[in-house]
C-alpha positions as CSV (number, residue, x, y, z in Angstrom):
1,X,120.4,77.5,109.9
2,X,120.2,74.0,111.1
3,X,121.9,71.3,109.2
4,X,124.4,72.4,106.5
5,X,127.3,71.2,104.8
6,X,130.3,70.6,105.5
7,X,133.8,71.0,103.2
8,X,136.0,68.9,105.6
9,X,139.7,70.1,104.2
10,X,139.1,73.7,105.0
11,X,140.7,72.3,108.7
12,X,143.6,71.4,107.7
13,X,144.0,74.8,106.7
14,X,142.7,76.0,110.0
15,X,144.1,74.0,112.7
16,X,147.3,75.3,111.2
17,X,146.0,79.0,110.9
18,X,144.0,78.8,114.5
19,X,147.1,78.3,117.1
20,X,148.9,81.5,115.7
21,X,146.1,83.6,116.4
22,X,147.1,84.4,119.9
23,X,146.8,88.4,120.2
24,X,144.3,91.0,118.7
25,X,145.6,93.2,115.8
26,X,146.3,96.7,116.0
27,X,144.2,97.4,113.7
28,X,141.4,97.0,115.9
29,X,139.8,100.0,116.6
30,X,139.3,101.1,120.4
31,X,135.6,102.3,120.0
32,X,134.9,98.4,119.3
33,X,135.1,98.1,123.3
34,X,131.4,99.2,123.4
35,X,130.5,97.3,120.6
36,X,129.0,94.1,120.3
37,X,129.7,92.8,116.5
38,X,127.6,89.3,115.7
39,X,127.8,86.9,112.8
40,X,125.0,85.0,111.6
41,X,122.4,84.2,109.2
42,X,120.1,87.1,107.9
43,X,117.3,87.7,109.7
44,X,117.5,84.9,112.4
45,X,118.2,87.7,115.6
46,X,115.5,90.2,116.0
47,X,116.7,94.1,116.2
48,X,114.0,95.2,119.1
49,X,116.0,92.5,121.0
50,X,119.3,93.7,120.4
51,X,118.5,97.3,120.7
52,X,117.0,96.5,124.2
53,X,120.3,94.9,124.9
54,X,121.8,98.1,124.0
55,X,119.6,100.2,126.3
56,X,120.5,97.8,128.7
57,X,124.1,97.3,128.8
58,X,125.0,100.7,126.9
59,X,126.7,98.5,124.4
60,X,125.7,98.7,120.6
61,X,125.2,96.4,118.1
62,X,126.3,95.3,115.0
63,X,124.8,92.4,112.9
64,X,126.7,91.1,110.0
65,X,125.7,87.8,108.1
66,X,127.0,84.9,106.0
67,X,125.1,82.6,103.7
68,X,126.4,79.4,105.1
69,X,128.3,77.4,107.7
70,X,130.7,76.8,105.4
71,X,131.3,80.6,104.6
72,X,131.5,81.5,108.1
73,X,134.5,78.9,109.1
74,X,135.9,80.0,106.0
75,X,135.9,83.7,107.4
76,X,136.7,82.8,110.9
77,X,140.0,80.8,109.7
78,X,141.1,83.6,107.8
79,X,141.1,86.9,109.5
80,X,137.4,86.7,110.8
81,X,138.2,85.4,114.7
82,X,139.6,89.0,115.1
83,X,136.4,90.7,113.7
84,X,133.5,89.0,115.2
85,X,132.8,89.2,119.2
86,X,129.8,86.5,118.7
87,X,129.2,83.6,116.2
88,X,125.9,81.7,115.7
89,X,125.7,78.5,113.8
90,X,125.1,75.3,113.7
91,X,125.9,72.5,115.9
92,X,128.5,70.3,113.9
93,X,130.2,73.2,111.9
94,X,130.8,74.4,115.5
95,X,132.7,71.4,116.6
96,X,135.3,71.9,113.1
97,X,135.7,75.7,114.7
98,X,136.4,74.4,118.3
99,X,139.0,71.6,116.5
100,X,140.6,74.6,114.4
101,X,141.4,76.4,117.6
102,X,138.5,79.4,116.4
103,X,137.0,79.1,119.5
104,X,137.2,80.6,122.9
105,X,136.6,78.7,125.7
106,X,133.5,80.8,128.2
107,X,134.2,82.1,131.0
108,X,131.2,81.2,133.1
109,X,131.5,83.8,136.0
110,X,130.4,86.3,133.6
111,X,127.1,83.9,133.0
112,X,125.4,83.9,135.8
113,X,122.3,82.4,134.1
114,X,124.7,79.4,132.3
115,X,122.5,76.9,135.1
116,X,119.3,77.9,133.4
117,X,120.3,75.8,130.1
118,X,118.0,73.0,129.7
119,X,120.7,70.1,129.8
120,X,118.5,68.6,127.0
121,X,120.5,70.5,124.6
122,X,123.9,70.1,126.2
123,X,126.8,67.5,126.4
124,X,126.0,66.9,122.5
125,X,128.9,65.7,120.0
126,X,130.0,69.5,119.5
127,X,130.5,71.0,122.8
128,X,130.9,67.8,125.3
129,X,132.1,69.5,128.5
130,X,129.8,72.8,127.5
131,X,133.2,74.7,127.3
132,X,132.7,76.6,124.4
133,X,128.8,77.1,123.2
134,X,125.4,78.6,124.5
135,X,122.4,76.8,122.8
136,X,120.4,79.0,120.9
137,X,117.6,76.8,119.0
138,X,117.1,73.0,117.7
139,X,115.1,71.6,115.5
140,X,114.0,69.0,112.8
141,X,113.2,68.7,109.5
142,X,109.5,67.7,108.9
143,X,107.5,66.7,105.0
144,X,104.5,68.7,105.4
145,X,101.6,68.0,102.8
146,X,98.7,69.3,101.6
147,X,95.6,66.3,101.7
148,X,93.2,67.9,99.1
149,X,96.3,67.2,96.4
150,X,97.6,64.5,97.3
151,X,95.5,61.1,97.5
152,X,98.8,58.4,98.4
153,X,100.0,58.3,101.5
154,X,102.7,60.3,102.6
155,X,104.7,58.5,106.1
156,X,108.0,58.9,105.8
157,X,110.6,60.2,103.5
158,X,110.2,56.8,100.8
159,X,107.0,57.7,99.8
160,X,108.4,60.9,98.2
161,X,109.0,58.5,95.0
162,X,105.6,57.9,94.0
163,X,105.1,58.5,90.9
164,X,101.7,60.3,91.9
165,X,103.3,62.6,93.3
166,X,105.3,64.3,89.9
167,X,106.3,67.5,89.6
168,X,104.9,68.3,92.9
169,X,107.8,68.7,95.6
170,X,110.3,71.5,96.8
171,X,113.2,69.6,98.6
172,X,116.2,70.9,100.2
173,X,118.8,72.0,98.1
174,X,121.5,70.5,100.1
175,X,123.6,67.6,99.3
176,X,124.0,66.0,102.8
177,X,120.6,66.2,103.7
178,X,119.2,64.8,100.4
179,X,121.9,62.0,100.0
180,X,121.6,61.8,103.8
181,X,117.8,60.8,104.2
182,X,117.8,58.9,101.0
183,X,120.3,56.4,103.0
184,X,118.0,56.5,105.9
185,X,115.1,54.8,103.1
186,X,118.2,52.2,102.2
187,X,118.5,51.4,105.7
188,X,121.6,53.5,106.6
189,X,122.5,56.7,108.6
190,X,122.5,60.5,107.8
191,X,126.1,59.9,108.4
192,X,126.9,57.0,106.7
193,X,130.5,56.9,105.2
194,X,130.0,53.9,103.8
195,X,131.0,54.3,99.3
196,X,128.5,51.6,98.1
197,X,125.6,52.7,100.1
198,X,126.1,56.7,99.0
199,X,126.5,55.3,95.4
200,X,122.9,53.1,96.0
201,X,121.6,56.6,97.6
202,X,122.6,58.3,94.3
203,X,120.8,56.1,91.7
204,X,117.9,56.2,93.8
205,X,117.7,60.0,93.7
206,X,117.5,59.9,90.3
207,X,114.0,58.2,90.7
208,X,113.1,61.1,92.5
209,X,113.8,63.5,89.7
210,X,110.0,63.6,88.1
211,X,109.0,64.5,91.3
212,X,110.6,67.5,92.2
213,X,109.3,71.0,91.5
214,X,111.8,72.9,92.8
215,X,114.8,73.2,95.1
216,X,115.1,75.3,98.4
217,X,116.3,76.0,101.7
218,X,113.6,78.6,102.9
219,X,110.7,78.7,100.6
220,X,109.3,75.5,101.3
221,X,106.7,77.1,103.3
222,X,105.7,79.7,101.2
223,X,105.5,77.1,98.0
224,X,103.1,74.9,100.2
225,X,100.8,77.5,100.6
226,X,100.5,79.1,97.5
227,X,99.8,75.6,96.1
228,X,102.6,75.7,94.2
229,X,103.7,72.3,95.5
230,X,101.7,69.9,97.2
231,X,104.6,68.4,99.5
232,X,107.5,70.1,101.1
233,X,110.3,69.2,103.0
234,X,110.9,72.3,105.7
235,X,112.6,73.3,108.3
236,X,110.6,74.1,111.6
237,X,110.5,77.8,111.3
238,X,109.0,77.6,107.7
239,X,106.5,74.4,108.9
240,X,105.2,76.7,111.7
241,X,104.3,79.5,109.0
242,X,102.6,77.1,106.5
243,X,100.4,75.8,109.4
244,X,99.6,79.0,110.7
245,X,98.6,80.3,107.2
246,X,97.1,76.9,106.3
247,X,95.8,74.7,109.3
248,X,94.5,72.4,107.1
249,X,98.3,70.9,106.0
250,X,99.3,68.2,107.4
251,X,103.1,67.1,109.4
252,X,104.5,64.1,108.7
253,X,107.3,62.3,111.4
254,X,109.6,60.9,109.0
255,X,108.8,56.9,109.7
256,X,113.0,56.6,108.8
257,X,113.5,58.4,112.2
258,X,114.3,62.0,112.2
259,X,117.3,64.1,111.8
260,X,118.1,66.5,114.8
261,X,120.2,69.4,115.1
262,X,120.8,72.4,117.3
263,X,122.4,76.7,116.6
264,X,124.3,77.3,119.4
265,X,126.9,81.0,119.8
266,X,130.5,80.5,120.2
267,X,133.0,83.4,121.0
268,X,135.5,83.6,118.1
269,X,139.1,82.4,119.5
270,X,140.5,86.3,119.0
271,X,137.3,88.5,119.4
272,X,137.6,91.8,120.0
273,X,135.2,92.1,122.9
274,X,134.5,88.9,124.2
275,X,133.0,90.9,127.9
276,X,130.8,92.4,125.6
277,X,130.1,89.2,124.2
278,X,129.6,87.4,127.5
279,X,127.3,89.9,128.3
280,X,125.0,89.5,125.4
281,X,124.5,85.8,126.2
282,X,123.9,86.1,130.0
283,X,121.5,88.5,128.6
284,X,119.4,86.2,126.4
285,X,119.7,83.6,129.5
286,X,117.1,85.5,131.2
287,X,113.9,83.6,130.6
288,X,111.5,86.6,128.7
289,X,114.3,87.6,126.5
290,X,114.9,84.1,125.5
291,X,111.2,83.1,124.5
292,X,110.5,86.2,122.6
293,X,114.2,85.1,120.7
294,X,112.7,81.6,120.0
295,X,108.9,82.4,119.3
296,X,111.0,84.6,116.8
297,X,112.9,82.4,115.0
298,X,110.6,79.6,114.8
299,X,112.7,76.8,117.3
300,X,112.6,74.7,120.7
301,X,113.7,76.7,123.1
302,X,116.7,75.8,124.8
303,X,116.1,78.0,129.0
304,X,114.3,75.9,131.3
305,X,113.5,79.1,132.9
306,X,111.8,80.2,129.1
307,X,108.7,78.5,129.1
308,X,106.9,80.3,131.7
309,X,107.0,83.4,129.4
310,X,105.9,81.2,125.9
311,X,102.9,80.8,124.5
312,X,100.7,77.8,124.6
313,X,100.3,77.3,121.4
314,X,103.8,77.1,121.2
315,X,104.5,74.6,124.0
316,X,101.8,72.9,122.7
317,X,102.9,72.1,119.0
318,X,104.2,68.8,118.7
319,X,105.4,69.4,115.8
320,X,108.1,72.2,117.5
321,X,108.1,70.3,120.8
322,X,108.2,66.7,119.3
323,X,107.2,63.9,121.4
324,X,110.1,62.5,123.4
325,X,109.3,58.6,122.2
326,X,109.4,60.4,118.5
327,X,112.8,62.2,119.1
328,X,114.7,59.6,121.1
329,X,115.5,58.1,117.9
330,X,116.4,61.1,115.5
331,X,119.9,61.8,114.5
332,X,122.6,64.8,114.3
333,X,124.2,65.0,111.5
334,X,127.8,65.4,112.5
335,X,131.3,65.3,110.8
336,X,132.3,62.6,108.0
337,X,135.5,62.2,106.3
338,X,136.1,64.5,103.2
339,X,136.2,61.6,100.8
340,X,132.7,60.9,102.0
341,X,131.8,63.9,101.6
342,X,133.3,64.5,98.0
343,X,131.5,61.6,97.0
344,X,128.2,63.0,98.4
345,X,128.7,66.1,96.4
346,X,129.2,64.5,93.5
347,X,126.3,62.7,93.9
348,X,124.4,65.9,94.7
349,X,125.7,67.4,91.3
350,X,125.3,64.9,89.3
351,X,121.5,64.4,90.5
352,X,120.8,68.2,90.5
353,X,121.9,68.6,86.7
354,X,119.3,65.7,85.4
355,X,116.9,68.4,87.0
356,X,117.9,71.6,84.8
357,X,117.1,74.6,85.7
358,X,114.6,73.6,88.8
């Protein structure tokens, strides 16, 4: 999903590996012509979508899934850009797979609907000349609180360390995220290189230790409204489902700014059926199919020619649809050197074995 880590050597490996791919192998099977194979995370495209898609194109499906970013580029720079007609991650992994040569370039006469993109979510870092990606979904991570039990207030990402609030958070369990918005209370960026500052970041973490009840990536949600924590740090998807359950929670804007990132699809370099492939995403172009894909999954909807078909109460959320004065200021988290990065990591470690076994 959005924001994940990234393991910066795997290119070297890659850009190495990604100009000899240049032909399918012959162990491809023919039948694969009418078969669309996609790669994501579990879960994150709806089935009655894709079998529609089948019904109307004739081409079937097949949906495998990978844990992380990380374990997809890993895939892809092995033997995985011959395997996979359709990729969908996120936003800055995307960029290392389009360096690496592991992406094909889109042929845009096969998308008629490519104008219906809402250029909001083009031209980013990743994809500058909108050569290689389709935007799928974007998003921000958001603290969302519960006010009957917790009596301090909650603004921004530094008030996480008050000691009122022990033993009562689930955080991401992700080291670029955690390290990255504890800089952004020291002043810096999500994407700051800088040694000293990452070092500050990781002795203030360990002030955050008492706080934390437990580590995540997609419970955060459900932990809120159980009452099993009291603040969580979410992704949208899992903030929509805690307000929906419990309308009395409260979303906080991170006063620090927020962080920003966007899933987009990519063709792998080699795929064995990129038409079939092109077809798919000129298919989730057209403006029903892509609101009922993003009411789905829980994002901001990327087709201008979406919204007609979305629910108010959608359009309407501003925490989903965030205020443009709010936004203007949030940041992607994008590519940093890997020893940055192995210093981040050790931090991460280091911090997440003071907590034991939370």
């Amino acid at each position: 999903m959005l924001f994940r880590k990234f393991i910066p050597l795997l290119l070297v490996v890659f850009l190495l590996a990604g100009c000899q791919q240049n032909s399918l192998p012959s162990s491809v099977d023919a039948t694969s012509n009418n078969e669309l194979v996609l790669y994501s995370w579990e879960g994150y495209l709806p089935s009655d979508v894709l079998d529609a898609f089948t019904e109307a194109t004739g081409i079937t499906w097949r949906y495998s899934t990978f844990d992380s970013n990380e374990e997809m580029l890993i895939k892809l720079g092995s033997n995985g850009a011959t395997q996979y007609d359709l990729v969908l991650a996120s936003d800055y992994i995307i960029s290392d797979a389009v360096r690496a040569n592991l992406a094909l370039p889109l042929n845009k006469e096969l998308i008629s609907r490519f104008a219906d993109i809402d250029p909001s979510f083009q031209s980013h870092f990743y994809d500058p000349k909108n050569e290689y990606t389709i935007p799928f979904a974007a998003g921000s991570p958001l603290i969302i609180y519960d006010p009957a039990l917790v009596d301090v207030p909650i603004r921004g990402y530094d008030d996480l360390w008050n000691p009122a609030l022990e033993n009562s958070l689930a955080v991401f369990d992700d080291a670029r995220l955690m390290v990255g918005f504890t800089m952004k209370t020291l002043g810096g960026s999500l994407n700051s290189t800088d040694a000293e500052l990452i070092a500050q970041a990781g002795e203030k973490l360990q002030g955050l230790a008492p706080n934390i009840k437990a580590l995540q990536y997609s419970t955060g949600g459900e932990r809120i409204v159980s009452g099993e924590v009291s603040v969580s740090f979410v992704f949208t998807p899992h903030m929509l489902y805690a307000i929906k359950e419990r309308p009395d929670l409260k979303v906080v804007y991170p006063e620090e700014g927020l962080g920003f990132g966007i899933d987009a699809f990519f063709i792998p370099a080699n795929a064995p059926n990129a038409e079939a492939a092109h077809a798919f995403l000129n298919y989730i172009l057209e403006g029903s199919v892509s609101a009922e894909l993003s009411e789905y999954a829980g994002y901001m909807n990327c087709v201008s020619t979406a919204r007609a078909f979305m629910s108010s109460d959608i359009l309407n959320n501003e925490y989903l649809y965030i205020p443009a004065d709010i936004l203007e200021d949030a940041e992607f988290m994008q590519d940093i050197p890997f020893e940055a990065t192995e210093q981040i990591e050790t931090v991460w470690e280091n911090f997440k074995a003071s907590l034991g076994s939370r």
